[in-house]
C-alpha positions in Angstrom: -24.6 -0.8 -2.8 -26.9 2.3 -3.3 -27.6 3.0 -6.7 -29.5 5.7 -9.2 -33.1 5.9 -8.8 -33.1 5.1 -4.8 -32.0 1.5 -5.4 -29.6 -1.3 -3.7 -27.7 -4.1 -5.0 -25.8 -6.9 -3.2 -22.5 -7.3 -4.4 -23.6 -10.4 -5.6 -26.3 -9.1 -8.0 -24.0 -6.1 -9.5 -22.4 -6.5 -13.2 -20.3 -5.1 -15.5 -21.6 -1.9 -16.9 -23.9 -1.5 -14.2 -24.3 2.4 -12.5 -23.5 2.8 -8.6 -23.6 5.7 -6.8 -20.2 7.2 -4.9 -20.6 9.7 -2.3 -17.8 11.9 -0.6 -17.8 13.1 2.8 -19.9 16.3 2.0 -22.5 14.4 0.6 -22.0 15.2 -2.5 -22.7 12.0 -5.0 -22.2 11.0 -8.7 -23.3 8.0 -10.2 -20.2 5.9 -11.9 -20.2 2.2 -13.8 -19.1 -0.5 -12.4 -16.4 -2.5 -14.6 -15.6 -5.3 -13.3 -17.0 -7.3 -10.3 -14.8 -10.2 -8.0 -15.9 -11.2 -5.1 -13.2 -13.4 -3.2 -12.8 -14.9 0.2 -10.9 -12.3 2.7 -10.3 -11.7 6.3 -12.9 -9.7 7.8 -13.5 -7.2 10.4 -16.8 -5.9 12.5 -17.2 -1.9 13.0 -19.5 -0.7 15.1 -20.7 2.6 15.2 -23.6 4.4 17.7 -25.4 7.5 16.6 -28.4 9.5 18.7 -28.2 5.9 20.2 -29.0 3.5 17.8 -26.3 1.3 16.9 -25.1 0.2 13.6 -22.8 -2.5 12.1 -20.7 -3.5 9.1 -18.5 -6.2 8.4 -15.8 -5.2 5.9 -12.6 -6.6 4.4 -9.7 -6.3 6.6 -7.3 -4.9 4.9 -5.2 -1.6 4.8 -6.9 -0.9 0.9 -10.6 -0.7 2.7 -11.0 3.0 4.0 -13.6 4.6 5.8 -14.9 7.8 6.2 -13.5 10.2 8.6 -14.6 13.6 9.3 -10.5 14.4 8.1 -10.8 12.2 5.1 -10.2 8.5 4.7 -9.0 5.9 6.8 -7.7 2.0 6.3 -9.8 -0.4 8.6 -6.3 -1.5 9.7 -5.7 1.9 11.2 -9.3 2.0 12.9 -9.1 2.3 16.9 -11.7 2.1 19.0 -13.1 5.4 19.6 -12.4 6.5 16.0 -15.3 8.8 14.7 -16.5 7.5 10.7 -19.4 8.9 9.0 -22.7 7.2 8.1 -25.5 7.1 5.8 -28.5 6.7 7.9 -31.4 6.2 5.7 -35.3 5.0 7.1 -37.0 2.3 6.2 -36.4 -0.9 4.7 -35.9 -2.1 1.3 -38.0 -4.6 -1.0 -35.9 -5.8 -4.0 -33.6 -2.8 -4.0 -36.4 -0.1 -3.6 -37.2 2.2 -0.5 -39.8 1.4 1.5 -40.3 3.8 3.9 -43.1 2.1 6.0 -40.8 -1.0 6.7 -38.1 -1.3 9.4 -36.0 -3.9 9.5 -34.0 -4.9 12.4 -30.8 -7.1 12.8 -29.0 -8.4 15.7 
């Protein structure tokens, strides 16, 4: 989760009365406080996405209340078809407890 201040949290770490940050498809973002935190077992689903040829993943809960991004608007996970266009946040560098480091890259298979 990006937060004020250029930082991430896992799931995991965030608590009640902690800010996050919530962006809409123009960009535009505004922080908001987080009021209560679950995290519980669900089915889950892959999405892939490739942009200027780098590929990037995210595993999400499957389920018609997850929604990504669309250039339209929103759209359930459920709904997704291969092909679909969603918008990312494509940010450089790596992070080191929750701050940016630019100089680091981190790469996952």
């Amino acid at each position: 989760m990006l937060a004020p201040g250029n930082k991430t949290h896992y799931l995991s770490e965030l608590k009640a009365g902690e800010e996050v940050l919530i962006v809409d498809r123009e960009g535009r973002a505004r922080s908001a406080t987080v009021c209560r935190v679950k995290i519980e077992w669900r089915p889950m689903i892959l999405i892939e996405a490739e942009h200027e040829g780098r590929r990037f993943k995210v595993i999400l809960q499957n389920a018609e209340t997850i929604r990504v991004v669309t250039p339209e608007g929103s759209k359930a996970v459920t709904d997704l078809e291969e092909g679909d266009e969603v918008l990312l946040y494509v940010q450089e560098g790596g992070r080191h407890f929750g701050m940016l480091v630019e100089e680091e890259r981190v790469i996952e298979a």
